[in-house]
KETISE-178327 format. One record per residue: residue number from 1; residue in one letter; x, y, z of N, C-alpha, C, O in turn. Coordinates in nm, 2 decimals. Each point is the difference from the previous one (the first is absolute). Example, Ala and Ser with C-alpha at 12.3 -4.5 7.8 and 13.67 -1.06 7.14 Angstrom:
BEGIN
<tortor 1, A, <1.32, -0.57, 0.78>, <-0.09, 0.12, 0.00>, <0.09, 0.12, 0.00>, <0.10, 0.00, 0.07>>
<tortor 2, S, <-0.14, 0.11, -0.14>, <0.09, 0.11, 0.00>, <-0.08, 0.11, 0.08>, <0.05, 0.11, 0.01>>
! end
This chain:
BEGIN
<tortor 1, X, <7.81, 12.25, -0.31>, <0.05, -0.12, 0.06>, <0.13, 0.02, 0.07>, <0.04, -0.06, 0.10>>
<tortor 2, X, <0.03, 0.15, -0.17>, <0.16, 0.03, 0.07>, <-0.04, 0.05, 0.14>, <0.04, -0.03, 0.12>>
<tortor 3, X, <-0.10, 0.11, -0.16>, <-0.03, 0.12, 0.10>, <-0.07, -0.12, 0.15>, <0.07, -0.01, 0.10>>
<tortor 4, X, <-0.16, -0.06, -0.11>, <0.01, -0.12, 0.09>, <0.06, -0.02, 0.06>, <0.01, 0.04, 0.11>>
<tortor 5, X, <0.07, -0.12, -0.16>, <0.13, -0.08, 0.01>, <0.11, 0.06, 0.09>, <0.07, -0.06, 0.09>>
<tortor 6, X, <-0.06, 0.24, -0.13>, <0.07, 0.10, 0.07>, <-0.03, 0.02, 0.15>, <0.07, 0.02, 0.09>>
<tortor 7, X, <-0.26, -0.03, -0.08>, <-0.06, 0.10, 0.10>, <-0.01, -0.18, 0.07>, <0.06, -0.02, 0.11>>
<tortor 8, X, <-0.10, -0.06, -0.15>, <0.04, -0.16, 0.10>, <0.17, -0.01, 0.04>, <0.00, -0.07, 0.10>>
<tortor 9, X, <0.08, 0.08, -0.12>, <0.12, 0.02, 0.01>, <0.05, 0.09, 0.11>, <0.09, -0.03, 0.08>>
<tortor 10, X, <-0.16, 0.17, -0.10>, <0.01, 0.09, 0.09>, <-0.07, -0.02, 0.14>, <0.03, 0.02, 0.11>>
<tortor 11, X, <-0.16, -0.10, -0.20>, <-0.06, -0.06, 0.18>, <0.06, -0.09, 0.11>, <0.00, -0.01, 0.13>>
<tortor 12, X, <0.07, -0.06, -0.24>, <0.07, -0.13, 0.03>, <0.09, 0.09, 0.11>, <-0.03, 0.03, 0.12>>
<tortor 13, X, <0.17, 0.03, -0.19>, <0.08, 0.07, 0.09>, <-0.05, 0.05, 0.12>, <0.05, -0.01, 0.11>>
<tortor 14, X, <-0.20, 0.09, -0.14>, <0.00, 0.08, 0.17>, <-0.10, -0.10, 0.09>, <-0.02, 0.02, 0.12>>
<tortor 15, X, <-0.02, -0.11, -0.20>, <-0.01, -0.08, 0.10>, <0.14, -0.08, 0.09>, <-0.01, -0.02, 0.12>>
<tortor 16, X, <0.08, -0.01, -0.16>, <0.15, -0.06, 0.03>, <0.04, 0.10, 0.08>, <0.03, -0.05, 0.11>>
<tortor 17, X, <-0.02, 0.20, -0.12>, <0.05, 0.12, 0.09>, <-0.06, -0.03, 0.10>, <0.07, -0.03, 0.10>>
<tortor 18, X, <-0.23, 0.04, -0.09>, <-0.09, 0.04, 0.09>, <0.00, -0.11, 0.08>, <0.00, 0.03, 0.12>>
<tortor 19, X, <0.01, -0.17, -0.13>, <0.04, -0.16, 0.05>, <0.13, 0.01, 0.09>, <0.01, -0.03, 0.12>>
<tortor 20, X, <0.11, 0.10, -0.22>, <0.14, 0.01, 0.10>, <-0.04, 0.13, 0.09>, <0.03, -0.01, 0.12>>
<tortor 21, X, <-0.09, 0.17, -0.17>, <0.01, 0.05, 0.12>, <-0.07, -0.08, 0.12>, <0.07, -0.01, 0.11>>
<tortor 22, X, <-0.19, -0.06, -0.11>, <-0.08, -0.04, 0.11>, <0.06, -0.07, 0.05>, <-0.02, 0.01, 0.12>>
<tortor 23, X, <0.16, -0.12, -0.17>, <0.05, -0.11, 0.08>, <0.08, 0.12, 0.09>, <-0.03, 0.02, 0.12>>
<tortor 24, X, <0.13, 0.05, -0.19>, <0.07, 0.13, 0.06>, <-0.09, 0.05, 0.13>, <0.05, 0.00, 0.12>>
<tortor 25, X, <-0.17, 0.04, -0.15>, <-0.08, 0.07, 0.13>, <0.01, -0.14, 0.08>, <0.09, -0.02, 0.08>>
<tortor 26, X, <-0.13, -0.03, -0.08>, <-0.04, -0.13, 0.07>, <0.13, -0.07, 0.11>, <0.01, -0.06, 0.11>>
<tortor 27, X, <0.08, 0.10, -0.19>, <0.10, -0.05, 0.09>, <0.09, 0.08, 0.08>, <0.09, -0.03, 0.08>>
<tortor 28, X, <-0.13, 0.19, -0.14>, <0.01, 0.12, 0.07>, <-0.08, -0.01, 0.15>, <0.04, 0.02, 0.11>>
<tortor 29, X, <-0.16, -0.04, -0.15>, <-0.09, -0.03, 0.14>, <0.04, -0.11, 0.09>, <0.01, 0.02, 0.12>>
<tortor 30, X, <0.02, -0.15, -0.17>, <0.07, -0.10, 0.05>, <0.12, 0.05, 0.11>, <0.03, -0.05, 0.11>>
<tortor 31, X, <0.02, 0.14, -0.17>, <0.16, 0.01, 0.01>, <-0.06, 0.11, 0.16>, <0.04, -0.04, 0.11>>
<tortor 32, X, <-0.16, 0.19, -0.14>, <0.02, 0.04, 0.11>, <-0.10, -0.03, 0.11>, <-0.02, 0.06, 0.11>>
<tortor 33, X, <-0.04, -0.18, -0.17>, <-0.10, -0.03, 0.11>, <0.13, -0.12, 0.16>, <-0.01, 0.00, 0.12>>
<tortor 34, X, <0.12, -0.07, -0.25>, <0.08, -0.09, 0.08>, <0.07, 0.10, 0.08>, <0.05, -0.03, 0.11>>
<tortor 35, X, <-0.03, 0.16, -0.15>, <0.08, 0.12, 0.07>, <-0.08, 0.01, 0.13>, <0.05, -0.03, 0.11>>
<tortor 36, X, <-0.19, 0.08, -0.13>, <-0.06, 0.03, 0.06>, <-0.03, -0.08, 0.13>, <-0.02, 0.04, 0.11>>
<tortor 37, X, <0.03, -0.18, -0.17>, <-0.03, -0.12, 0.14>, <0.12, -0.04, 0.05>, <-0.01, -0.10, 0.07>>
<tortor 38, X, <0.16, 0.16, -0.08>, <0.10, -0.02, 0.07>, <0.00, 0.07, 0.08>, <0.01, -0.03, 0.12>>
<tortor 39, X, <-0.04, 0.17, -0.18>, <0.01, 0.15, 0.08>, <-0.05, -0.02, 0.11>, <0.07, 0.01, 0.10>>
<tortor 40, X, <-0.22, -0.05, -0.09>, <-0.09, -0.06, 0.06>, <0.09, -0.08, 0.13>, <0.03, 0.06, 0.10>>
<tortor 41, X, <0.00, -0.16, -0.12>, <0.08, -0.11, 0.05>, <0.14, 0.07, 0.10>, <0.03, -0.01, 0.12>>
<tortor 42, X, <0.04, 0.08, -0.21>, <0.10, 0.05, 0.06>, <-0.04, 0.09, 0.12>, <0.04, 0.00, 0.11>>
<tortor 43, X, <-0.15, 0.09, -0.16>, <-0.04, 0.10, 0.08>, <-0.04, -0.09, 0.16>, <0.04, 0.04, 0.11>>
<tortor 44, X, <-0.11, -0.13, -0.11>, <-0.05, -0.06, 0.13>, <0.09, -0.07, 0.03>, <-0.02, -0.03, 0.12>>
<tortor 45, X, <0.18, -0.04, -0.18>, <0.09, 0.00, 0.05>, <0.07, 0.10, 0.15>, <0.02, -0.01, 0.12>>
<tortor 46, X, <0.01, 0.09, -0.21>, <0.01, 0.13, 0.06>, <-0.07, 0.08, 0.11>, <0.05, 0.06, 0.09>>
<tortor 47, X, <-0.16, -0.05, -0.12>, <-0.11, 0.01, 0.14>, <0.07, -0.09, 0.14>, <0.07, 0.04, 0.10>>
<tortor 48, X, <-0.12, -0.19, -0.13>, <0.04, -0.09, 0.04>, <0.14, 0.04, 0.11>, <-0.01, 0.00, 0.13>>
<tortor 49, X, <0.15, 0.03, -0.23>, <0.12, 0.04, 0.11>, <-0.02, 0.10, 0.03>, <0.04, 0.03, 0.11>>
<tortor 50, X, <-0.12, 0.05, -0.19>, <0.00, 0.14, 0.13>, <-0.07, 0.01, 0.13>, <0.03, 0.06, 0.10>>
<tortor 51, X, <-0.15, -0.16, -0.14>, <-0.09, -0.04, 0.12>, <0.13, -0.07, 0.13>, <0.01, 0.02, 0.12>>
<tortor 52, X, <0.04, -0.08, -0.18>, <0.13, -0.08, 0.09>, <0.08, 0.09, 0.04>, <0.01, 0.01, 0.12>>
<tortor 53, X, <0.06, 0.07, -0.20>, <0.12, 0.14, 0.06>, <-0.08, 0.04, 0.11>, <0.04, -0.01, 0.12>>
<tortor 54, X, <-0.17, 0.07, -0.15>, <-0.05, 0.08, 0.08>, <-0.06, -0.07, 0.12>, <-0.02, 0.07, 0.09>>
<tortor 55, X, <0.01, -0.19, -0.08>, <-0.01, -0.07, 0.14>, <0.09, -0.06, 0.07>, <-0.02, -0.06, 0.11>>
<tortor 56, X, <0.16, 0.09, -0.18>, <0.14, -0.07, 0.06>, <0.04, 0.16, 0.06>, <0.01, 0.01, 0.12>>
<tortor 57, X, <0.01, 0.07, -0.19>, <0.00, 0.17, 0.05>, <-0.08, 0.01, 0.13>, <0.06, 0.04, 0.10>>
<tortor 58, X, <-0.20, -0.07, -0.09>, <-0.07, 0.02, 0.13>, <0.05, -0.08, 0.12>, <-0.01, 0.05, 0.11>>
<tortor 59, X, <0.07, -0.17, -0.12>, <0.09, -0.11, 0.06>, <0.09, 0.08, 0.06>, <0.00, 0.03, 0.12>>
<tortor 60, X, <0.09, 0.02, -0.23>, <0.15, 0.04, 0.03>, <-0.02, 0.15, 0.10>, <0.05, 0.04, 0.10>>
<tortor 61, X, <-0.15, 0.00, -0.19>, <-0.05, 0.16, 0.11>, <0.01, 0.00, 0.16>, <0.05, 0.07, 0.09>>
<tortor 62, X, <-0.18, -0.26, -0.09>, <-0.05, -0.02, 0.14>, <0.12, -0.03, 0.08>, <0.02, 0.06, 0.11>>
<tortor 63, X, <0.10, -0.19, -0.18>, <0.12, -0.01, 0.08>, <0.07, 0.12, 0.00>, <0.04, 0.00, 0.12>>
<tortor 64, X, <0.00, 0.12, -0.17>, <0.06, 0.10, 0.01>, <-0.03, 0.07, 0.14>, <0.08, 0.04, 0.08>>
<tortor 65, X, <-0.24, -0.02, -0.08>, <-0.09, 0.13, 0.11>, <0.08, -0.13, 0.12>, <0.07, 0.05, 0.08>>
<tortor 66, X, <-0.09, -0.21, -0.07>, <0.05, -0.06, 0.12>, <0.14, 0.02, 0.05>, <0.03, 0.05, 0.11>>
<tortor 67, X, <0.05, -0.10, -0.19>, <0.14, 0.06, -0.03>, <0.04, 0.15, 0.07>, <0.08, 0.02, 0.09>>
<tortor 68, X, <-0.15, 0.07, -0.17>, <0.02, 0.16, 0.08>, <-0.05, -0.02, 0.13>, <0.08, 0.02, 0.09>>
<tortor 69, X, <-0.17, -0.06, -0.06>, <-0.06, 0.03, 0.16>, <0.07, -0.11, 0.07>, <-0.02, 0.00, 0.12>>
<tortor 70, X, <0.08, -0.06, -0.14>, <0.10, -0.15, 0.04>, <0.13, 0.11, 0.06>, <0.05, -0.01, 0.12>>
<tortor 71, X, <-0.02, 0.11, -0.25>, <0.15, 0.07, 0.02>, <-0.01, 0.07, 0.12>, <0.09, 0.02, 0.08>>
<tortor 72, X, <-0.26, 0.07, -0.07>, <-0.02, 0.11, 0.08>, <-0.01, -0.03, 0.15>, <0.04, 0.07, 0.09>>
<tortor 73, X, <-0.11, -0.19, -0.09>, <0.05, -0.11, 0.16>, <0.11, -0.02, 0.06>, <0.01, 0.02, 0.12>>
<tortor 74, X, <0.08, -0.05, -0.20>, <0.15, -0.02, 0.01>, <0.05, 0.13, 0.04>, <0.06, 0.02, 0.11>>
<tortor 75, X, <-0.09, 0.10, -0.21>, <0.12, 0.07, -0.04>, <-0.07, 0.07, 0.18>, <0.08, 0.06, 0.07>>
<tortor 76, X, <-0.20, -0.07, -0.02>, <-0.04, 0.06, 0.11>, <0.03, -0.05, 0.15>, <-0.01, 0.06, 0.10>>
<tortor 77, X, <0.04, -0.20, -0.13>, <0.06, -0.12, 0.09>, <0.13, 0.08, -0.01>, <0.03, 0.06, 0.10>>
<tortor 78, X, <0.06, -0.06, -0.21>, <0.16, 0.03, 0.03>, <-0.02, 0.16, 0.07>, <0.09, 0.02, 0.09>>
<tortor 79, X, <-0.19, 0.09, -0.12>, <0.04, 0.13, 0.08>, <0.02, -0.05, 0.13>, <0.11, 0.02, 0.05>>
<tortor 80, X, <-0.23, -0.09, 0.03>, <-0.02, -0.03, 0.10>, <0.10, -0.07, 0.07>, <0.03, 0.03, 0.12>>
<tortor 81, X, <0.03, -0.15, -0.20>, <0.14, -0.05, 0.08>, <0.10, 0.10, -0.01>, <0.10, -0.03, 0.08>>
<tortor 82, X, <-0.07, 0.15, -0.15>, <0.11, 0.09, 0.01>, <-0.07, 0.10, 0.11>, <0.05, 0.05, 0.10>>
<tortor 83, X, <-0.17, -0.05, -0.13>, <0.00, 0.13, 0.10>, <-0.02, -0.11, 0.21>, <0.00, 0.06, 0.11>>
<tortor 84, X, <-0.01, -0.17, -0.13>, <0.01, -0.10, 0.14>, <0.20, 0.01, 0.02>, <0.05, 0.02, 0.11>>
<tortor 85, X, <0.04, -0.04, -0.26>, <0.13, -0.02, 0.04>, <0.05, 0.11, 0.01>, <0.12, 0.00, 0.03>>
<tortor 86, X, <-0.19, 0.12, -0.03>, <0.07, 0.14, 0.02>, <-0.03, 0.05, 0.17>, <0.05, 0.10, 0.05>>
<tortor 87, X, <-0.14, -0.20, 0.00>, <-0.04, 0.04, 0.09>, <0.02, -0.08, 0.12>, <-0.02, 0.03, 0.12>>
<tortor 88, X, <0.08, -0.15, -0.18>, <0.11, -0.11, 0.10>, <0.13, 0.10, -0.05>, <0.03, 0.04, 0.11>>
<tortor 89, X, <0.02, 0.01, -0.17>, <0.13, 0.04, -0.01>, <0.00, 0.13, 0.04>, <0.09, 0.02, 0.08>>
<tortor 90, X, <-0.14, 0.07, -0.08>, <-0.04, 0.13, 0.09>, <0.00, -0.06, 0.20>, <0.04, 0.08, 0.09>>
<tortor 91, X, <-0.08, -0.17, -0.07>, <-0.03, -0.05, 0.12>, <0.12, -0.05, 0.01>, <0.06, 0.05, 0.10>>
<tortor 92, X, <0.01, -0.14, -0.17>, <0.12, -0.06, 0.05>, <0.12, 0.13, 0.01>, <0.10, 0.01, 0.08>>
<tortor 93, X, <-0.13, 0.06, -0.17>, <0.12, 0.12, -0.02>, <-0.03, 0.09, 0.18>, <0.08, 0.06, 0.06>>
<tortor 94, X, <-0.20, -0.07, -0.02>, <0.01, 0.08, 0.10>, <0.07, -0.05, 0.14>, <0.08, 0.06, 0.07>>
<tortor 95, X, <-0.12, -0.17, -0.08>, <0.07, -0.10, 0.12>, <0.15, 0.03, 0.01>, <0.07, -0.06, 0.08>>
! end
């Protein structure tokens, strides 16, 4: 009868163990599934601004390529008016 009493007893406890490990797993899972669906979340955050960097970058690229070819007009306009005032001033110097 003791011996009962010992081995119900012992049942008792690992059931109690086996009850708290499971709550333990369980909210282990809990814990990296809510991980998992931020990660999730963050991650398409992030897509998201890169998708944006990378279309404000193509922007700033396209005003840049206008910008340079803007400078190269100019900077080809100013040869031309020095090499027109070198050539009024060569002419006036001969007179």
């Amino acid at each position: 009868k003791q011996n009962l009493i010992n081995k119900t007893a012992e049942v008792t406890q690992l059931t109690e163990k086996l009850e708290t490990d499971l709550v333990k797993h369980q909210e282990k899972d809990k814990l990296t599934e809510d991980n998992a669906t931020k990660s999730s979340a963050d991650i398409k955050i992030l897509q998201r601004e890169l998708r944006h960097l990378s279309e404000s970058l193509v922007e700033y690229e396209r005003r840049n390529t206008i910008l340079n070819e803007q400078i190269q007009q100019l900077t080809n306009e100013l040869r031309l008016k020095q090499e027109e005032f070198h050539q009024i001033e060569k002419s006036l110097n001969q007179k």
